[in-house]
C-alpha positions as CSV (number, residue, x, y, z in Angstrom):
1,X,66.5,-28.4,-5.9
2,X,66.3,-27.5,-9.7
3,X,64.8,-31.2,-10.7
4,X,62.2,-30.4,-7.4
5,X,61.1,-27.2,-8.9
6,X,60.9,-28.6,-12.3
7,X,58.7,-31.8,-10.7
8,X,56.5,-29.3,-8.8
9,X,55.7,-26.7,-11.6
10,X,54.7,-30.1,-13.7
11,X,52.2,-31.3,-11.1
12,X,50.7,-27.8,-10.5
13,X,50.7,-27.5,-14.3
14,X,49.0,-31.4,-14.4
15,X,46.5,-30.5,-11.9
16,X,45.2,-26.9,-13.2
17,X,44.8,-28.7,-16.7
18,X,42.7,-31.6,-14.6
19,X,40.7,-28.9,-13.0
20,X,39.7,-26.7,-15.6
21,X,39.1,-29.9,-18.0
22,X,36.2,-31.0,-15.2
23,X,35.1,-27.2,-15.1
24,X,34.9,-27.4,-19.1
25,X,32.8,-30.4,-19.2
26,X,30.5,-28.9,-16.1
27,X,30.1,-26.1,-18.5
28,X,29.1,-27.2,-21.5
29,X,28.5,-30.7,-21.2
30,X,30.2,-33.8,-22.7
31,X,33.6,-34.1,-23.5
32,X,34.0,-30.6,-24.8
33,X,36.8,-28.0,-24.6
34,X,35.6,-25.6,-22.1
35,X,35.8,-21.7,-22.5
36,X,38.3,-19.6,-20.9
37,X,39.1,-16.5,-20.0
38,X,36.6,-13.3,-20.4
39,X,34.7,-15.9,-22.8
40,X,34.5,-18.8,-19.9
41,X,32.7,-15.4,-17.4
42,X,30.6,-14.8,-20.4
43,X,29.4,-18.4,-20.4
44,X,28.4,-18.9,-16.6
45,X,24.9,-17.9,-15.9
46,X,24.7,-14.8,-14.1
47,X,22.4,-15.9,-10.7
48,X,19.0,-14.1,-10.7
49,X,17.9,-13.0,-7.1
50,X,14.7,-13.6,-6.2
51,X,13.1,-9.5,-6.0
52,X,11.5,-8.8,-3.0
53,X,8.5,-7.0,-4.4
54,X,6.5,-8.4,-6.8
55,X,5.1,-5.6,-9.4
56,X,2.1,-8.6,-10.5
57,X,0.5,-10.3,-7.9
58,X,-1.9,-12.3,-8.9
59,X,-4.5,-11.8,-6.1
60,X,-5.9,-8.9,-3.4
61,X,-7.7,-8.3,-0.2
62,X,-8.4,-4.7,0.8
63,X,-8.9,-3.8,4.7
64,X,-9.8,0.2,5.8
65,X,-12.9,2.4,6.1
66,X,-15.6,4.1,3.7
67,X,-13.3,5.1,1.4
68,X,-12.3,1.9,0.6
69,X,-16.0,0.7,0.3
70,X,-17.0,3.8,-1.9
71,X,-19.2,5.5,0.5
72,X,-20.9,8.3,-0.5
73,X,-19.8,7.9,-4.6
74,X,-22.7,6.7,-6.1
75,X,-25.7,7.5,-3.4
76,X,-25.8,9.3,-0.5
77,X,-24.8,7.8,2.6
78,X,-24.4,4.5,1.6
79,X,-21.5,2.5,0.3
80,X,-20.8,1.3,-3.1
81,X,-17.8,-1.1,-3.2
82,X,-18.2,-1.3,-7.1
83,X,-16.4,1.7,-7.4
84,X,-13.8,1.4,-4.8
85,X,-10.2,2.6,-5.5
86,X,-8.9,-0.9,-4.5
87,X,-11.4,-3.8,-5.9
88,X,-13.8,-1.9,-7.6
89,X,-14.9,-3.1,-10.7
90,X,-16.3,-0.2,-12.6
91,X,-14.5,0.8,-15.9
92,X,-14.9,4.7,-14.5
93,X,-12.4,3.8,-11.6
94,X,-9.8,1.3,-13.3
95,X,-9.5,0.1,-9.7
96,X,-6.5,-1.2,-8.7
97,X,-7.8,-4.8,-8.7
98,X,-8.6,-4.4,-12.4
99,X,-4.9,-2.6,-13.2
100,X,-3.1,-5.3,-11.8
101,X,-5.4,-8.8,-12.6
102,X,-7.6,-7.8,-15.4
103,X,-11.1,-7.3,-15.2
104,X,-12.2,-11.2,-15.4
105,X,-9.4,-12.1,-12.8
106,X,-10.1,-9.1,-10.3
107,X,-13.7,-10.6,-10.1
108,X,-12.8,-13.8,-8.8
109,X,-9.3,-12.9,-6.9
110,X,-10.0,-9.9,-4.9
111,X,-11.8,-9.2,-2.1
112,X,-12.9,-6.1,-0.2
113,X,-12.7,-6.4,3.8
114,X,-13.3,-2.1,4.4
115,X,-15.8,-1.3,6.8
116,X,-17.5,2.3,7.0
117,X,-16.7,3.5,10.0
118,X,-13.7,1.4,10.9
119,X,-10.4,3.1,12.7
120,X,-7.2,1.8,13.5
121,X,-8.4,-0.7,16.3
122,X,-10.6,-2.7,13.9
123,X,-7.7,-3.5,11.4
124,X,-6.8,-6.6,13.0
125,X,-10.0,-8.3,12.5
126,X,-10.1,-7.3,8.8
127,X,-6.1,-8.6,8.5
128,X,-7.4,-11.8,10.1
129,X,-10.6,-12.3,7.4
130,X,-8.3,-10.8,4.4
131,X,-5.1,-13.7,5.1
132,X,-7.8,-16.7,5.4
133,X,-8.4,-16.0,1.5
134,X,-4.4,-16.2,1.1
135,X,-3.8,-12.9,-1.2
136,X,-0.4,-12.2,-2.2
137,X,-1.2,-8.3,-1.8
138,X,-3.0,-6.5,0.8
139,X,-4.1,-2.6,0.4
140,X,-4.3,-0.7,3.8
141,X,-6.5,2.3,3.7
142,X,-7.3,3.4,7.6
143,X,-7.1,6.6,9.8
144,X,-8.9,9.0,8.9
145,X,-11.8,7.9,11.3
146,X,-9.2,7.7,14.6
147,X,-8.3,11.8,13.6
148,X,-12.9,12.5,13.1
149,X,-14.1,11.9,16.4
150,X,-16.7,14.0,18.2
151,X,-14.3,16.2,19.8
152,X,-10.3,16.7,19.7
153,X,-9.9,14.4,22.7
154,X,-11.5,11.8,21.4
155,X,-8.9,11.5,18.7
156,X,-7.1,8.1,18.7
157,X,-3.6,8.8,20.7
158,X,-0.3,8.5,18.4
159,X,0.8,5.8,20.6
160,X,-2.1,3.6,20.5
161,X,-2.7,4.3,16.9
162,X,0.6,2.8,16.6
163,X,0.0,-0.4,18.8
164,X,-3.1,-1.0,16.9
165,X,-1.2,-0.8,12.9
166,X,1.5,-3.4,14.8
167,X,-1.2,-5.6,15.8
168,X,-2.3,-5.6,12.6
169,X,0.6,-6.2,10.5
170,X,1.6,-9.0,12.9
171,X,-1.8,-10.8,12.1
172,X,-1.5,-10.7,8.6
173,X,2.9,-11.8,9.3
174,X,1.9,-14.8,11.3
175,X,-0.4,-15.8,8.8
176,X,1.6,-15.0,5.2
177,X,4.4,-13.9,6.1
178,X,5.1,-13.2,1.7
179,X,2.3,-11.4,1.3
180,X,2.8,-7.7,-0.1
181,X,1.2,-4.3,1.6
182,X,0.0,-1.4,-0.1
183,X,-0.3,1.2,2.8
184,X,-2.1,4.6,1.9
185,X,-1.7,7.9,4.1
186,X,-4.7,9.6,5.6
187,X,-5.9,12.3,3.1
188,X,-5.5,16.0,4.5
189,X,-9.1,16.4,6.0
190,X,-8.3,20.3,6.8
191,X,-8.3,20.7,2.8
192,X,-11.4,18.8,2.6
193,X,-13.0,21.3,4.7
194,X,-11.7,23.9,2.9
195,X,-13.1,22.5,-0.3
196,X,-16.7,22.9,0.9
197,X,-17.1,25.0,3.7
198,X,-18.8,27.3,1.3
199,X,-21.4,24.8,0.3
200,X,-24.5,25.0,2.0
201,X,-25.7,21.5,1.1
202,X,-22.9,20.1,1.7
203,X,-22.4,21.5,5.6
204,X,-25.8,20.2,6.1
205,X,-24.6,16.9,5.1
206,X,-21.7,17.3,7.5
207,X,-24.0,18.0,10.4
208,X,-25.3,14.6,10.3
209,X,-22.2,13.4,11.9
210,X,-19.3,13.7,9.1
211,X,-15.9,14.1,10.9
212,X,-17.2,16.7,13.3
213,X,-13.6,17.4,15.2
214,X,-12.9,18.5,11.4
215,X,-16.2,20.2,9.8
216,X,-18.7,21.1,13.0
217,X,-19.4,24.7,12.9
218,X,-17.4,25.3,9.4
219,X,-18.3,28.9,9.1
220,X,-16.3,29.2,12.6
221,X,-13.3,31.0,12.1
222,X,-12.6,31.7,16.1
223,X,-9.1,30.9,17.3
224,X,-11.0,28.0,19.0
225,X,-12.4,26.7,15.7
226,X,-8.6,27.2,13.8
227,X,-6.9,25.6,16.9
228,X,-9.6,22.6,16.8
229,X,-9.1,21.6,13.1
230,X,-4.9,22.6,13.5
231,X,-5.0,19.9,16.0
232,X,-6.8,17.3,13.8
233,X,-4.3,18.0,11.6
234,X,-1.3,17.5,13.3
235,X,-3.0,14.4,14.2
236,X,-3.2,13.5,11.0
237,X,0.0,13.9,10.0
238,X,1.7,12.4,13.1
239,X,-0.4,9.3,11.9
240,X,1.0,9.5,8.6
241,X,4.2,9.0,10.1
242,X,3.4,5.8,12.2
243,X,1.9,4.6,8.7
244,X,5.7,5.2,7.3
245,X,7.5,3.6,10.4
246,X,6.1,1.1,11.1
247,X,5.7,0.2,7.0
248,X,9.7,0.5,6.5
249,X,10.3,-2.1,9.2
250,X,8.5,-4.8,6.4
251,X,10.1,-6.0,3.7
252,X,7.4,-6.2,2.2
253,X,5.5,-3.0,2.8
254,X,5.7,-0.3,0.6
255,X,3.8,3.3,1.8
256,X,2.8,6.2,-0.5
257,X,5.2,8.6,0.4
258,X,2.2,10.5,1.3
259,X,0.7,11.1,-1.8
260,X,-2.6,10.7,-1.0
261,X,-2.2,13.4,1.7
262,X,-0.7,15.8,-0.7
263,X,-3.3,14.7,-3.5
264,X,-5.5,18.0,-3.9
265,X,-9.3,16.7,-4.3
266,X,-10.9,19.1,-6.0
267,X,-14.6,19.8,-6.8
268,X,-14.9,16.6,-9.5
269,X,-13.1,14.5,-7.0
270,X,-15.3,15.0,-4.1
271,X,-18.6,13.2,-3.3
272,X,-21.8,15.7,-4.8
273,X,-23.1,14.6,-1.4
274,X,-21.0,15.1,1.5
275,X,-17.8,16.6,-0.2
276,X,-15.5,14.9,1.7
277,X,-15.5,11.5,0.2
278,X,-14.2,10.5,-2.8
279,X,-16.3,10.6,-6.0
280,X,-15.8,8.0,-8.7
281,X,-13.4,10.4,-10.4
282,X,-11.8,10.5,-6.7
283,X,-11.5,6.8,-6.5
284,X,-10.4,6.8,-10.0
285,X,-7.3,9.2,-8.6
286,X,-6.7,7.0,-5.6
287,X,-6.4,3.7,-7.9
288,X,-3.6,5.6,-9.9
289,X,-1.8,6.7,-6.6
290,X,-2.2,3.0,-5.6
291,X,-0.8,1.4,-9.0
292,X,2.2,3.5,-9.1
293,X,3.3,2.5,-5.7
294,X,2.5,-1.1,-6.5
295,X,4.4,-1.2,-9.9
296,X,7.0,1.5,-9.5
């Protein structure tokens, strides 16, 4: 028994030395003495994972309404996509395009897809023009036009508003299923009303048709008129959280936390014309929110 147990304790000893001489040479190569030990966990490459989110992508397509297409920032009621928050490619904005690409790259890999006007139904068909161009990130900027209808009732319903964002996202999934979203909450529109309600350009601008479940009659302060724009509101924010939802089922979605909603335009960041959409300055502010939601 004492001759076995000698004989086995050789072999075991012959066949760790084999062992850890092949793991040596695998190590460092050739015929070489391997390391052991805390020094032979030093040597072995720790693996890398591949990250999930990718701070520098190297090309964008931007889907949403005006504000993405800079209505109302340079003219009055037109748009001017030069200074949009996403693609733009003035030096006053800094768009997000620009941040991410540099100004000579942005030009040629980035491409704007917003449509004035454009609610939560109409995403899809952006999605499906902005994944033909293949762009590793997308920026989704829509809402606010589902919550300004003519009338309360009118307002896009919560559920359908959700339907339509999961349409959307699985458009742009069956097509790249990589890419990268940027999703932006609908900006508080009862603060934008506050803002210039006392304005009297600027409510005649509104009259034309600007959000009217928000701004009609904003001298009104009835318990009809409060309860109207409350309601938009909690619209609003019930969309805000569809946006979150339905963003932190994706991988590869990140949302804004809501810091576009919280953001407080002020006088400089609200269009001279309508004072409701962004100014350049605005835009400027909505490329920062952007960029530090991308990169963080």
């Amino acid at each position: 028994m004492r001759k076995r147990r000698h004989l086995s304790r050789a072999v075991f000893a012959a066949v760790t030395a084999a062992v850890l001489g092949v793991a040596g040479c695998d190590a460092v190569g050739g015929n070489s003495p391997g390391p052991s030990g805390t020094e032979a966990q030093s040597a072995r490459p720790s693996p890398k994972p591949t990250p999930t989110w990718d701070r520098s992508p190297a090309s964008i397509a931007a889907v949403g309404d005006s504000i993405t297409t800079g209505f109302d920032a340079c003219s009055v009621l037109s748009d001017c996509p030069s200074v949009s928050w996403a693609t733009g490619s003035s030096p006053r904005v800094d768009s997000l395009a620009v941040r991410l690409l540099g100004k000579a790259k942005a030009a040629e890999r980035s491409w704007n897809y917003a449509v004035t006007g454009a609610r939560m139904a109409d995403l899809a068909g952006q999605m499906s023009r902005a994944v033909a161009r293949e762009p590793e990130l997308v920026t989704v900027m829509a809402g606010a036009n589902d919550a300004c209808r003519d009338t309360t009732d009118a307002m896009t319903p919560v559920a359908e508003f959700r339907s339509q964002f999961e349409d959307a996202m699985g458009t742009l999934r069956d097509a790249l299923p990589k890419a990268q979203v940027y999703v932006a909450s609908v900006p508080n529109l009862k603060r934008l009303w506050e803002q210039g309600r006392t304005n009297p350009m600027t409510k005649q601008v509104w009259g034309l048709g600007i959000c009217p479940s928000m701004l009609s009659e904003p001298d009104s302060l009835t318990t009809a008129a409060n309860q109207r724009r409350e309601t938009v509101q909690e619209r609003v924010e019930a969309y805000n959280e569809v946006l979150e939802q339905v963003c932190a089922k994706d991988r590869r979605c990140r949302f804004d936390d809501g810091a576009v909603y919280d953001f407080r335009f002020g006088t400089e960041q609200l269009s001279q014309w309508d004072w409701f959409h962004p100014s350049v300055n605005g835009q400027a502010r909505l490329a920062e929110i952007a960029y530090r939601t991308v990169t963080n």
